[in-house]
N, C-alpha and C positions, 0 to 999 in steps of 0.2 A: 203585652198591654193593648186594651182594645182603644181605639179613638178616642180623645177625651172630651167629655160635652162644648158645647159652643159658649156654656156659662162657669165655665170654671177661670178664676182668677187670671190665669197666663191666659187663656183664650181672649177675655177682655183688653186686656193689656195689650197682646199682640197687635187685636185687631183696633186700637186705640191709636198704634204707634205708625200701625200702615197706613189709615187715615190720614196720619199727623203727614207724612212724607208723602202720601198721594196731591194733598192740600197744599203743600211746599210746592210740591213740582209742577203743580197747576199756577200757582201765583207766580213762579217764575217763570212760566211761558216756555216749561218745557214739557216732553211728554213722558208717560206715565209710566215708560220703560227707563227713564234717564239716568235712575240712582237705583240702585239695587240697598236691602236692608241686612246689613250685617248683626244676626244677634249675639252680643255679646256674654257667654256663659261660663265666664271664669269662677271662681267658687261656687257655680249652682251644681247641684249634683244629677248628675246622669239621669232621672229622670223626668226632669223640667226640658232636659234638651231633647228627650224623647216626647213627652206631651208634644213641644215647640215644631219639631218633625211633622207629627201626625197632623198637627194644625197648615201645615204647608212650608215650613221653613228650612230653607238646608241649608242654607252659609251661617256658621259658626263659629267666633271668636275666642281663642283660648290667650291666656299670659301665662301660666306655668306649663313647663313642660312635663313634668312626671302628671301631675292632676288631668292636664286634657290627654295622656296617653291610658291613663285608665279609663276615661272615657268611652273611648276609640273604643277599646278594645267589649266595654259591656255593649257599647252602640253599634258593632260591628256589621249587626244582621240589617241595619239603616238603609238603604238604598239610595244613591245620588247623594248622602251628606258631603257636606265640603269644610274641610277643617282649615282655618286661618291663624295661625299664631300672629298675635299681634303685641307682645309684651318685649321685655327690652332681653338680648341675647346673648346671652353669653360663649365664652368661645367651650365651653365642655358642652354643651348643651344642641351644638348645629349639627352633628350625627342624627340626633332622634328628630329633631324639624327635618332636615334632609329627607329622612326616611318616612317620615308621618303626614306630614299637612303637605297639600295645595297651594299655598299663597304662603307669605311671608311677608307682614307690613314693616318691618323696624329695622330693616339693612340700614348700616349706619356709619358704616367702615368697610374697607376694602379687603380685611382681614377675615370678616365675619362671610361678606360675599362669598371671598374665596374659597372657605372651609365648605358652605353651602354646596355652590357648583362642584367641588372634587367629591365629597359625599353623596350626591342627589345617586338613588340609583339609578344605574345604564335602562332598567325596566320599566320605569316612570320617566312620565312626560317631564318638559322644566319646569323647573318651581318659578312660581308666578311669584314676583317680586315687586314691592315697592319701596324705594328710598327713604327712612323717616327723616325728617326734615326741623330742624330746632327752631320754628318759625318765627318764634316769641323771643330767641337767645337770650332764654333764661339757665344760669349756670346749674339747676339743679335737674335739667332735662338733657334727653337722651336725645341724638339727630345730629346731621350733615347741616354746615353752616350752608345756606346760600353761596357765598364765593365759592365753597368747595364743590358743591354739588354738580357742577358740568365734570367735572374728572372722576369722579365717582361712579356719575351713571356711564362715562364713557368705559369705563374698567368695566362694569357689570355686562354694559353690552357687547363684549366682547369673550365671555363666559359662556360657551354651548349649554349647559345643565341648569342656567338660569335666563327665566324671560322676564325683561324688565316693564312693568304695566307699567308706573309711573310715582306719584308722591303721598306721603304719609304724614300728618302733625297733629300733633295735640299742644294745640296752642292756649296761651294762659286764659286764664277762664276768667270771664266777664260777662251780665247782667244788661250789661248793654246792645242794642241790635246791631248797633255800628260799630263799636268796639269789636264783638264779633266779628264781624265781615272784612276788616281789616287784613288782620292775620294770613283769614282763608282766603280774600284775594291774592295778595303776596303769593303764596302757595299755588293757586293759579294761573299769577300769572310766571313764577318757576317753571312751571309744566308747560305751558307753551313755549317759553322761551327752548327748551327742551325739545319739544316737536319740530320747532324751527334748526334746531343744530342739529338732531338726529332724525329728517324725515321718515328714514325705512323701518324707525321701531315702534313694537305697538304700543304706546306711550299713552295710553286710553285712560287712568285710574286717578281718580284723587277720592284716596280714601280720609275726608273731614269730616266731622260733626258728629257728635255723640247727642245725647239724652238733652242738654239744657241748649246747645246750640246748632240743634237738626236745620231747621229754617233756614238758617245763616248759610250754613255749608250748601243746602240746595242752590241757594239766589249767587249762588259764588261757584257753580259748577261740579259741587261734590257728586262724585258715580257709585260711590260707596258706603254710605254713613252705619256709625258704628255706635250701634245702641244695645246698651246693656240692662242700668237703672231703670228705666222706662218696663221693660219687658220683664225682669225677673225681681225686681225691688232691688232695694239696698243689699251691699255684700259683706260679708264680712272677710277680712282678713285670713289667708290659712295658715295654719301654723309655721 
């Protein structure tokens, strides 16, 4: 596939989105390097993530595992891509993230950790790890309560095949700018509290803010926002 024009739909959109987060990062008085854009490309198919490549993009978020593994494999000749599962994990399922992706936002238990780090192969660096976090403690969400989470990360950091960045939440969704900020402060300020208990680890990540609350997450410290909506349109479900 040759480059894709500078006017095709995804190019607009991309370049809409990186505005959007360049414009956050500026009103928050921070710089231009601060957040990195995670695209989110769970049901699009293999070659929207290729357009998205050629347009300059290489971190990638997947939620199913067999879907982003056929991915992988047609996107293989990619160079620099960087694969992210960020969907909820199940314990048959942490062999092939082990073996597949870079990062991993949704460790969530000690169990899931574990399987991770015994899996990771001996030839690949650690798997880049962030903690999800139930910020909202809402019952029908996935994540580490707050009071758990100091024994959680202390277990993971003590995992050679896992390196723990830091925190993950997909917090209840709200219309409001303050209601937003809320949540993703809390989460915040988790992660410091964290830096404070474990100074020697690289505790650097707050992967917040998706499509409707980018802004929020910037003014609240986010390093990693995770936009999907914005960049590939609405998804649909896969079978």
């Amino acid at each position: 596939m040759t480059a894709p024009s500078a006017s095709t739909p995804l190019a607009e959109s991309l370049a809409t989105v990186r505005r959007r987060l360049a414009d956050a990062l500026s009103a928050a008085g921070r710089p231009t390097t601060g957040a990195r854009l995670l695209a989110v490309s769970k049901t699009k198919p293999a070659t929207l993530v290729r357009e998205a490549w050629h347009l300059g993009q290489r971190e990638f978020g997947e939620n199913y595992v067999q879907e982003a593994l056929a991915k992988q494999v047609e996107l293989a000749d990619l160079e620099g891509i960087v694969w992210h599962f960020i969907g909820p994990l199940q314990s048959n399922k942490t062999r092939e993230v082990a073996d597949h992706f870079a990062w991993v936002h949704s460790v969530d238990r000690e169990k899931i950790a574990r399987r991770l780090n015994d899996q990771r192969p001996e030839g690949l660096p650690p798997l880049e790890v962030c903690l999800q976090v139930n910020i909202s403690a809402e019952p029908s969400k996935s994540g580490v309560s707050l009071p758990d989470l100091p024994a959680l990360a202390e277990a993971v950091l003590a995992m050679p095949r896992l390196r723990l960045r830091g925190l993950m939440a997909i917090p209840a969704p709200s219309e409001d700018m303050g209601a937003q900020r809320e949540p993703l402060a809390r989460l915040r300020e988790a992660l410091e509290a964290l830096q404070d208990r474990f100074p020697k680890a690289p505790l650097d990540t707050l992967s917040m803010g998706m499509t409707h609350d980018l802004e929020a997450a910037v003014l609240e410290g986010a390093t990693l926002v995770r936009v999907g909506t914005a960049i590939f349109g609405e998804r649909k479900s896969p079978r």
